[in-house]
DSSP file (Angstrom, degrees, kcal/mol; ACC not computed):
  #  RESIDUE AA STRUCTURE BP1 BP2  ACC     N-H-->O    O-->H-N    N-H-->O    O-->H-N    TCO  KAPPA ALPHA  PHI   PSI    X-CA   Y-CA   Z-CA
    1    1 A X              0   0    0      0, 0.0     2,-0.2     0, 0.0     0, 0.0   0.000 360.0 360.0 360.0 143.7  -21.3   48.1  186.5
    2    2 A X        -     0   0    0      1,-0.1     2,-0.8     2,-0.0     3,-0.0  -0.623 360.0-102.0 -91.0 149.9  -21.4   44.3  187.6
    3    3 A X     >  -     0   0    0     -2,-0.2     4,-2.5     1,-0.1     3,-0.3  -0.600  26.7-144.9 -70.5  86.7  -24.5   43.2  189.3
    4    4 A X  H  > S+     0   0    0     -2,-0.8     4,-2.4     1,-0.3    87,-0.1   0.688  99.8  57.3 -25.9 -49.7  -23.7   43.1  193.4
    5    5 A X  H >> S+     0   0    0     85,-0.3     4,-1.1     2,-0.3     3,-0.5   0.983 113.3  32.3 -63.9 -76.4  -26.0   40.1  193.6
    6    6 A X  H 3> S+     0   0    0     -3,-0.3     4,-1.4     1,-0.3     3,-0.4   0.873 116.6  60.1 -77.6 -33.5  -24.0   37.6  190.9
    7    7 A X  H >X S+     0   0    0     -4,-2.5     4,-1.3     1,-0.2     3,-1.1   0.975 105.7  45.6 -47.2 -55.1  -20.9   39.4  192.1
    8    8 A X  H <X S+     0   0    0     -4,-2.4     4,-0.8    -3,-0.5    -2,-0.2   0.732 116.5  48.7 -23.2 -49.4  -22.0   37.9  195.7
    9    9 A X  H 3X S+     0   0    0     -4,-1.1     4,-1.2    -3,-0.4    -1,-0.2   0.744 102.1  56.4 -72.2 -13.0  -22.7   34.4  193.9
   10   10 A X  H XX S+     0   0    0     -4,-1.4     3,-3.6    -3,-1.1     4,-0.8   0.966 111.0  44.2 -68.0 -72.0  -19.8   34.3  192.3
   11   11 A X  H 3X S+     0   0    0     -4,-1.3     4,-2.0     1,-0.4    -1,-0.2   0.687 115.8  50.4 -46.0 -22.2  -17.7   34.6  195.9
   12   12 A X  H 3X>S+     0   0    0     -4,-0.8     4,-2.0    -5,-0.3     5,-0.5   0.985 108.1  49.4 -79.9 -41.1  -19.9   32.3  197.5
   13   13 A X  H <<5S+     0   0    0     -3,-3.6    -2,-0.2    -4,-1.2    -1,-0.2   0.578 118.7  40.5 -90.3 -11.9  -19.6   29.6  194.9
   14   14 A X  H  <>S+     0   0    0     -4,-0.8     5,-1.3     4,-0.1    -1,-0.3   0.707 117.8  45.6 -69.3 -55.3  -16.2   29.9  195.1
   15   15 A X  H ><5S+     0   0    0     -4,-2.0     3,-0.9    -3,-0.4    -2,-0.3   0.886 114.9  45.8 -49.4 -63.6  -15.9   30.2  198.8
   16   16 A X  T 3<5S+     0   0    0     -4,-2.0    -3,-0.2     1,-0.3    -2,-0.1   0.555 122.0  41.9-106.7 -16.3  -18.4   27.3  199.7
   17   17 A X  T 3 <S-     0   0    0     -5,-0.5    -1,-0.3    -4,-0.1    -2,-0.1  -0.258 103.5-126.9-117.5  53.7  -16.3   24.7  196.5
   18   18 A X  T < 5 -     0   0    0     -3,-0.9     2,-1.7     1,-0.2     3,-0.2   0.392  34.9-172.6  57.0  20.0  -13.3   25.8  197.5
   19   19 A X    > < +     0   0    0     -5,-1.3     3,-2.7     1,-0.2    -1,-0.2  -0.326   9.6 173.9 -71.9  50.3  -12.5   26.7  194.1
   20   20 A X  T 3  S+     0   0    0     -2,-1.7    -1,-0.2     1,-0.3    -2,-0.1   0.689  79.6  53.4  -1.4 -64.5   -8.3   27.7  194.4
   21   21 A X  T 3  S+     0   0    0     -3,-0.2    -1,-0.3     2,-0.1     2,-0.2   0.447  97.5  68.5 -75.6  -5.1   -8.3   28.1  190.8
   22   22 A X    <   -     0   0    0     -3,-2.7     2,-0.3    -8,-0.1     3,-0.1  -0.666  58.3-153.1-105.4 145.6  -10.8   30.3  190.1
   23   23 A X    >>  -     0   0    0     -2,-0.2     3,-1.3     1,-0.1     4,-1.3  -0.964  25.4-126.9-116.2 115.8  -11.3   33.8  190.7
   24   24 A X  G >4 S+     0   0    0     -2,-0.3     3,-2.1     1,-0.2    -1,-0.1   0.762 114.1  58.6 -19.5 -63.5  -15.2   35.1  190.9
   25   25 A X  G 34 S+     0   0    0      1,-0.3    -1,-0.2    -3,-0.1    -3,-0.0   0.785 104.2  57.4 -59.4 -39.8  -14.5   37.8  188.3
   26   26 A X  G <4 S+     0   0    0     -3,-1.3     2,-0.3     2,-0.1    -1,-0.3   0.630  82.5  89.1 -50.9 -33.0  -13.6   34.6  186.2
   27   27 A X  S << S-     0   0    0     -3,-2.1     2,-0.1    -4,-1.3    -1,-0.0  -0.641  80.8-131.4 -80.1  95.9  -17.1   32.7  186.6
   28   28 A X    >   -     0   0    0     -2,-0.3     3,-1.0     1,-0.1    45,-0.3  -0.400   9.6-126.8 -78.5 153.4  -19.4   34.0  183.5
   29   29 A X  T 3  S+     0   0    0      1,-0.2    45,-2.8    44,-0.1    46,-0.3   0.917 110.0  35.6 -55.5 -48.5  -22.6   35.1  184.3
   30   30 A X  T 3  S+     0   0    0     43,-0.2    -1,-0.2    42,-0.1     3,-0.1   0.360  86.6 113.5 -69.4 -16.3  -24.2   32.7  181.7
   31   31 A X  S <  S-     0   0    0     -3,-1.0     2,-0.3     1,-0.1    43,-0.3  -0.279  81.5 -98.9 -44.4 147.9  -21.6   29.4  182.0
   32   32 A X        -     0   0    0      1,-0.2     6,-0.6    40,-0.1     5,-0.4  -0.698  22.8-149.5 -63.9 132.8  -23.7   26.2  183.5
   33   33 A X  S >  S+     0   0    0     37,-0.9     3,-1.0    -2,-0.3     7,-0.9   0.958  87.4  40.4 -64.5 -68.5  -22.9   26.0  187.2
   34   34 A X  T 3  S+     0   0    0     36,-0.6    -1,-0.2     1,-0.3     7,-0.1  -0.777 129.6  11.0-109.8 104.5  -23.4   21.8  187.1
   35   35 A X  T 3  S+     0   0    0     -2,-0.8    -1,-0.3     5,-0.5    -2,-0.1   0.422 116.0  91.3 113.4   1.9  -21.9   19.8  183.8
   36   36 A X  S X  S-     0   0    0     -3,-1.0     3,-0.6     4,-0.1    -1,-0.2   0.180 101.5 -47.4-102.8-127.7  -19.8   23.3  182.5
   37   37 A X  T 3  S+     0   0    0     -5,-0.4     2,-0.3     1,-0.2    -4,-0.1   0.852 133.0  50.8 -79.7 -49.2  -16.4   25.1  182.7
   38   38 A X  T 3  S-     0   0    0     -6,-0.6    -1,-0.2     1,-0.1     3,-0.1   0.302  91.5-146.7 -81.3  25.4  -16.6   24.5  186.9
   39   39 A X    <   +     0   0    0     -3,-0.6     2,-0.3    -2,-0.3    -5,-0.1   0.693  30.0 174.4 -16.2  85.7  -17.2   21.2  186.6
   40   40 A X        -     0   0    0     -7,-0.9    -5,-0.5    -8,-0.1    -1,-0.2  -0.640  10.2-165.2 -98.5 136.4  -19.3   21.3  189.7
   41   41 A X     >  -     0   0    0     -2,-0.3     4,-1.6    -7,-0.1     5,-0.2  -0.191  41.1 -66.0-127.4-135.7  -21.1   17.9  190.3
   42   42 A X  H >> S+     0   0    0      2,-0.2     4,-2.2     3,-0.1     3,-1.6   0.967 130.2  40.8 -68.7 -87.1  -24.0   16.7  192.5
   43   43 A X  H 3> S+     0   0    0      1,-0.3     4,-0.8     2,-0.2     5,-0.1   0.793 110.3  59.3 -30.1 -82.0  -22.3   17.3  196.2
   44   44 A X  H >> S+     0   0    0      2,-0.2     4,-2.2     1,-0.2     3,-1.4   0.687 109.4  44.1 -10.7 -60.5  -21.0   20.5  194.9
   45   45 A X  H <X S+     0   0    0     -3,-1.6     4,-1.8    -4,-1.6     5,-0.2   0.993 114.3  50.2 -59.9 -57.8  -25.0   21.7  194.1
   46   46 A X  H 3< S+     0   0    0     -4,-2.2    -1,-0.4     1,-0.2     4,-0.4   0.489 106.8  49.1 -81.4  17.2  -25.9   20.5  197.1
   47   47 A X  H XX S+     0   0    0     -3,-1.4     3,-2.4    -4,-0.8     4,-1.9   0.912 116.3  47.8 -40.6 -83.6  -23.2   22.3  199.2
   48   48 A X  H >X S+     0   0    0     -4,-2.2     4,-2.1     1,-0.2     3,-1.9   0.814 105.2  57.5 -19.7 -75.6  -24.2   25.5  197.3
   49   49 A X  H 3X S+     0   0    0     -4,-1.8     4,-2.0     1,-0.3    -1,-0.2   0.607 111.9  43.7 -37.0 -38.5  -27.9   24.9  197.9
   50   50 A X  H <4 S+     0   0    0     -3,-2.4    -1,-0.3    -4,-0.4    -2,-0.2   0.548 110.2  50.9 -94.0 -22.1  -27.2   24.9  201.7
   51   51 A X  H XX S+     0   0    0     -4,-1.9     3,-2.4    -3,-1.9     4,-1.6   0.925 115.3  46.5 -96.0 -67.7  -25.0   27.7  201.7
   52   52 A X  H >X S+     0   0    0     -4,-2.1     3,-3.2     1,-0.3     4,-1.3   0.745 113.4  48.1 -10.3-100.4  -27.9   29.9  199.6
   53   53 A X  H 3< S+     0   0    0     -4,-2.0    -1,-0.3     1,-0.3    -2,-0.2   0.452 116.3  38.9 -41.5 -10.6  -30.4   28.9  201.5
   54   54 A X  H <4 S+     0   0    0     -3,-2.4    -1,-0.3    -2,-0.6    -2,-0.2   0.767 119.3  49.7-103.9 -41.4  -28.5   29.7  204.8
   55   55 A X  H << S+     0   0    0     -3,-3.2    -2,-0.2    -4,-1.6    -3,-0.2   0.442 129.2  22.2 -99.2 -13.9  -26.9   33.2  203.1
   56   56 A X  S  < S-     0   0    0     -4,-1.3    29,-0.5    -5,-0.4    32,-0.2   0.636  99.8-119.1-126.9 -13.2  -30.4   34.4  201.8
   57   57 A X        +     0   0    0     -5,-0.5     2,-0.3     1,-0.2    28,-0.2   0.776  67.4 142.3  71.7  66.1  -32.9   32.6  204.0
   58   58 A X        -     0   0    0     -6,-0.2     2,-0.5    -5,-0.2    -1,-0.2  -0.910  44.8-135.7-121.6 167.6  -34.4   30.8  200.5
   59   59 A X        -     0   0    0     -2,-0.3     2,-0.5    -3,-0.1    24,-0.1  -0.949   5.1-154.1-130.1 147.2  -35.6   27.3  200.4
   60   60 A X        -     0   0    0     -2,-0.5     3,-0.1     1,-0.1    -2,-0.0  -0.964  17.9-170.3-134.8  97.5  -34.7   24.9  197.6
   61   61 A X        +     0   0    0     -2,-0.5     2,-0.2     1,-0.1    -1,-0.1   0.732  52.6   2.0 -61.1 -30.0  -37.6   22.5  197.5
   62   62 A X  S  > S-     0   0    0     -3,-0.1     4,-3.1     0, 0.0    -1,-0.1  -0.972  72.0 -96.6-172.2 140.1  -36.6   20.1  195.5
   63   63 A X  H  > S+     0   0    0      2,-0.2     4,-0.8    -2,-0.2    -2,-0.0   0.367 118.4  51.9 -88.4  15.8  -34.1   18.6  193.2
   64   64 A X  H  > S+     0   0    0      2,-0.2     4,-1.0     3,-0.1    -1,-0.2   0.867 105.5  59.7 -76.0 -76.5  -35.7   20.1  189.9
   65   65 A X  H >> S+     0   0    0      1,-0.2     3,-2.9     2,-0.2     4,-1.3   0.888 110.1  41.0 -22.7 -82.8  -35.6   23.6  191.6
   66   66 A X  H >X S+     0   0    0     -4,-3.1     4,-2.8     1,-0.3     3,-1.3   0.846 102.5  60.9 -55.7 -48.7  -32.2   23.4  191.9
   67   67 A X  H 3< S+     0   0    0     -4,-0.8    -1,-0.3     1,-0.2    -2,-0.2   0.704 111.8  43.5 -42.9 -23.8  -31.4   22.0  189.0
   68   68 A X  H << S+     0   0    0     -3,-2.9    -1,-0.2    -4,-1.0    -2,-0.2   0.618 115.0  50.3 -92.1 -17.7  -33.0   25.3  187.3
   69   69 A X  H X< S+     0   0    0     -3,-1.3     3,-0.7    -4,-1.3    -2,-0.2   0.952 116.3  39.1 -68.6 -56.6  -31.4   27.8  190.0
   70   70 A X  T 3< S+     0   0    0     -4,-2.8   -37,-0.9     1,-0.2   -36,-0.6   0.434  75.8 109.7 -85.9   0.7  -28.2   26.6  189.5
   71   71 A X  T 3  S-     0   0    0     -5,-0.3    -1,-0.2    -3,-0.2     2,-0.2   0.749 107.6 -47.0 -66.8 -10.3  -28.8   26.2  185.5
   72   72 A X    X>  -     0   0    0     -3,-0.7     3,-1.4   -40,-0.2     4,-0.6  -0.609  69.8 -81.4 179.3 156.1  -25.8   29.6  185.8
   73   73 A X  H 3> S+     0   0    0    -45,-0.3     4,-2.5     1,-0.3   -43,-0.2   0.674 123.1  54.7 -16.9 -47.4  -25.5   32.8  187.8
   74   74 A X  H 3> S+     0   0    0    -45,-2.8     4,-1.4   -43,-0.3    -1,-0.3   0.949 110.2  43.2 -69.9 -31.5  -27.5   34.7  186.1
   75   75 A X  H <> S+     0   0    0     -3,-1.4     4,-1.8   -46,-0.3    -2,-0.2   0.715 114.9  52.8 -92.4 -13.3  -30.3   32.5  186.3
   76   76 A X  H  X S+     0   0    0     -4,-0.6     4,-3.1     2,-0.2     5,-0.3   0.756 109.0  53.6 -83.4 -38.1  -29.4   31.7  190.5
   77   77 A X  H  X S+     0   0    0     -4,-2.5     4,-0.9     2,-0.2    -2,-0.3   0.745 107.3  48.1 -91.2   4.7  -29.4   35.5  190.9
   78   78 A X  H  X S+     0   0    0     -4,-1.4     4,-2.1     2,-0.2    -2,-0.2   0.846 113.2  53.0 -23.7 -69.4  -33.0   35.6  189.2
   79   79 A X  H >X S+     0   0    0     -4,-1.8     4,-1.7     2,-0.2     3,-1.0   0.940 112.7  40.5 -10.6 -91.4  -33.7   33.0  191.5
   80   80 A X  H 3X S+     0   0    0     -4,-3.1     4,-2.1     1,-0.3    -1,-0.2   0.764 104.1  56.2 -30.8 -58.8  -32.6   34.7  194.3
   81   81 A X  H 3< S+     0   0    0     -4,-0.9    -1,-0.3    -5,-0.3    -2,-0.2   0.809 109.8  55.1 -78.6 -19.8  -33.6   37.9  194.1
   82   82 A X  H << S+     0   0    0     -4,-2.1    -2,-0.2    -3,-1.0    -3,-0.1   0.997 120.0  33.4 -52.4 -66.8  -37.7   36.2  193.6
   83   83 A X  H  < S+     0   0    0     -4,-1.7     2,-0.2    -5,-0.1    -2,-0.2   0.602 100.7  76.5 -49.4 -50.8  -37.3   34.6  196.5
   84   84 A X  S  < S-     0   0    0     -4,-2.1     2,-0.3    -5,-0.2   -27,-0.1  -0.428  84.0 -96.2 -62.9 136.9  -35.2   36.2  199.1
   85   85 A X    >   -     0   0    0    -29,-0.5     3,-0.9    -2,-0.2     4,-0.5  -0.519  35.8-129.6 -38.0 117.2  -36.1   39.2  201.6
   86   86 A X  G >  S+     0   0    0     -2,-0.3     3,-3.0     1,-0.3    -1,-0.1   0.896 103.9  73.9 -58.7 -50.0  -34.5   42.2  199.6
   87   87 A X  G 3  S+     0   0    0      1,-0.4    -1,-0.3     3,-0.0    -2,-0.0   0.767  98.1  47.4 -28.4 -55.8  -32.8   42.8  203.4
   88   88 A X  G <  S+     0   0    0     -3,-0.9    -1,-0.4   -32,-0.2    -2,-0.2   0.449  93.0  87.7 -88.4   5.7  -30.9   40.3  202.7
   89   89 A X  S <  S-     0   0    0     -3,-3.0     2,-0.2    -4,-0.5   -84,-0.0  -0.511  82.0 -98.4 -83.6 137.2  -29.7   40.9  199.1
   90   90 A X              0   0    0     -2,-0.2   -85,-0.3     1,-0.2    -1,-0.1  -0.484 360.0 360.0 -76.1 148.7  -26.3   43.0  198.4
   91   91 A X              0   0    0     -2,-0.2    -1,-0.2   -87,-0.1   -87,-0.1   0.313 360.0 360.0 -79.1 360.0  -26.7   46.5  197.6
C-alpha cells in the first residue's frame, strides 16, 4: 500500500511545478527531487519549500536543510513527518 504522505508529496510537487508531463504515481520515491529525472532547479526548490511549509506548517531554515529534504521523496516525507503536527499529515 503506497505511503499517503509521499503520495501527498508527489501531488504537491507536481501541483506547485506545474509538472503537465508528469503524473505523481510517476515520481519514484527515491529519484533526486533537484539535479534528477524532474529536473527541478533552484526556483523550483524554493517554490516547493514555500508550499511545504505553508501545507504542513514546517519551517525550512536554511538552504542546507533544504537541500537534504528535498534530496527525494522519501527523504522529504521523513522530513516531514519529524517536523510537522501529525494533524496535519495525511492519513
Amino acid at each position: 500500500m503506497p505511503d499517503p504522505l509521499s503520495s501527498r508529496l508527489k501531488e504537491l510537487i507536481v501541483d506547485t511545478l506545474r509538472l503537465e508531463d508528469r503524473a505523481p504515481a510517476d515520481i519514484p520515491d527515491d529519484e533526486p527531487l533537484v539535479g534528477g529525472g524532474l529536473s527541478l532547479d533552484s526556483i523550483d526548490a524554493l517554490e516547493l519549500v514555500v508550499r511545504l511549509e505553508k501545507e504542513f506548517g514546517i519551517k525550512i531554515s536554511s538552504s542546507e536543510e533544504a537541500r537534504s529534504a528535498l534530496g527525494s521523496v522519501a527523504a522529504l516525507a521523513a522530513f516531514v513527518r519529524q517536523r510537522a503536527d501529525p494533524a496535519r499529515l495525511p492519513l
